[in-house]
N, C-alpha and C positions, 0 to 999 in steps of 0.2 A: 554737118559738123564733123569735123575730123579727132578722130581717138586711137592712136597708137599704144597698141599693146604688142608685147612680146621681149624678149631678150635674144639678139641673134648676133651671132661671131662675126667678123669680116677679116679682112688685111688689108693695108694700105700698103700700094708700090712704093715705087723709090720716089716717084717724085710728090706721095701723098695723097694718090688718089685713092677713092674706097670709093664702092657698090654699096649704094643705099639698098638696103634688104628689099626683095620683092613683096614682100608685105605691107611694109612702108610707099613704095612705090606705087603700089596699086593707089592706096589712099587717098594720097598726093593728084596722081593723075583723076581719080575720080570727083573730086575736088577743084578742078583747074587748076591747081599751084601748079607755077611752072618755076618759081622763084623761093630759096629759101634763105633766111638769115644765119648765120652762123654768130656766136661767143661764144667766150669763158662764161661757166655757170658763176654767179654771182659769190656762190656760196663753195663749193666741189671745185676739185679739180678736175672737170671733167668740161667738155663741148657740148652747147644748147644750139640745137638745129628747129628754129621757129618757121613753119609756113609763114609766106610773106603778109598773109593776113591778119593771123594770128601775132607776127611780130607787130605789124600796126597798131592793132587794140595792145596788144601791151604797152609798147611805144606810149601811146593815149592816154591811156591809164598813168602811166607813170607821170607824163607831162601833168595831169588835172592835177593829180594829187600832191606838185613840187611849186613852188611860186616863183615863177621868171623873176621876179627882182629878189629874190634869195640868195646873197651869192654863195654859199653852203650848197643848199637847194638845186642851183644853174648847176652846179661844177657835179652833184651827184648824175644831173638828165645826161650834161657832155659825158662823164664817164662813163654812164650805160649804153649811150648811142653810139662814141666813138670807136668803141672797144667791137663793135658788130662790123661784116661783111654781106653783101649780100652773093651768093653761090649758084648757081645754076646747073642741075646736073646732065650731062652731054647724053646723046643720043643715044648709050650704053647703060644710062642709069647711076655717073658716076660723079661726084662732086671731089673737086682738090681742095683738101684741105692744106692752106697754104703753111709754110712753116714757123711763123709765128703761134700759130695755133696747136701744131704738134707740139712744140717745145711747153707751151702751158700748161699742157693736158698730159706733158709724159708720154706721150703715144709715139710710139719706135718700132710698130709693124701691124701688132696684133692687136684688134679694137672688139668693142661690146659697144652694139647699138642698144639702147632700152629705152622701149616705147613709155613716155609720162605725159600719156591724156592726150593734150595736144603738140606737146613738141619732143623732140627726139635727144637723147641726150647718147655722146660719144664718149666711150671708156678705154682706158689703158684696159686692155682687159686683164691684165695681171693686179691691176688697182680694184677689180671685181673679185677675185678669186675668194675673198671673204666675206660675211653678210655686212652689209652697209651699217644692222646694229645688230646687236645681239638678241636671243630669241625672247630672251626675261626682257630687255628693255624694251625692246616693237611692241609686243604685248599691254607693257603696261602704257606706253605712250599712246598704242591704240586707244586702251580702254581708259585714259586720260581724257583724249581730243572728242570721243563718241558715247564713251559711259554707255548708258544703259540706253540711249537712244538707239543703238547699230541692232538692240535686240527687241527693240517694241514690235509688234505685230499689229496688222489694219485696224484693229480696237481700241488700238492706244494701253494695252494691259501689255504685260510681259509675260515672253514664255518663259517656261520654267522648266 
């Protein structure tokens, strides 16, 4: 199972290409992915780089959960699948992100890969330079989503 972790800088040439991080890449290759999918994150202005496998189970997922005769429903699957490319990166290790992509994401050179779980997400990295939230809110949004379960120990009691 593949799990991307880390935060790593890159640049994109003139015609849009970027080095996927050697970290990432190792993954990948260890993996078999030879094929990844590219969007706009749903939510972020930012680029979701899916293993081709992992885009499938999503893909999946999304389909089960949407009913073909909904046409609300139909028009959310088309906008999630149309809006993807699938990417290959060359013998170098490098995938073009073409320029439709750039333009959504703001990205004008200078990029932030950052590994989430299983797919990769590309940043302006100028669109990084500040925390995604603030430290009082992470916090308490933490201890919203997990409460006192991030803190139970193998007993089931908490420590203190």
């Amino acid at each position: 199972m593949i799990r991307f972790l880390g935060n790593i800088e890159a640049k994109t040439d003139a015609k849009g290409r970027v080095f996927i991080p050697a970290a990432f890449r190792k993954q990948l290759q260890a993996a078999s992915e030879e094929s990844l999918v590219l969007r706009k994150d749903v939510f972020q202005d930012c680029l979701v780089l899916y293993p081709e496998s992992v885009w499938f189970k999503t893909q999946e997922q999304l389909r089960r959960r949407l009913n073909r005769w909904n046409a609300r429903q139909q028009a959310v699957f088309r906008q999630f699948v149309s809006d993807a490319e699938v990417v290959v990166p060359d013998g170098n290790g490098r995938i073009l992100i073409p320029r439709r992509y750039l333009q959504m994401a703001g990205i004008e050179g200078e990029v932030r890969f950052i590994g989430m779980d299983n797919t990769i997400e590309i940043w302006a990295k100028a669109r990084t330079e500040q925390p995604f939230m603030e430290a009082e809110d992470f916090s308490q949004a933490l201890q919203e989503a997990l409460g006192d379960d991030l803190w139970e120990d193998k007993e089931g009691g908490q420590d203190q």
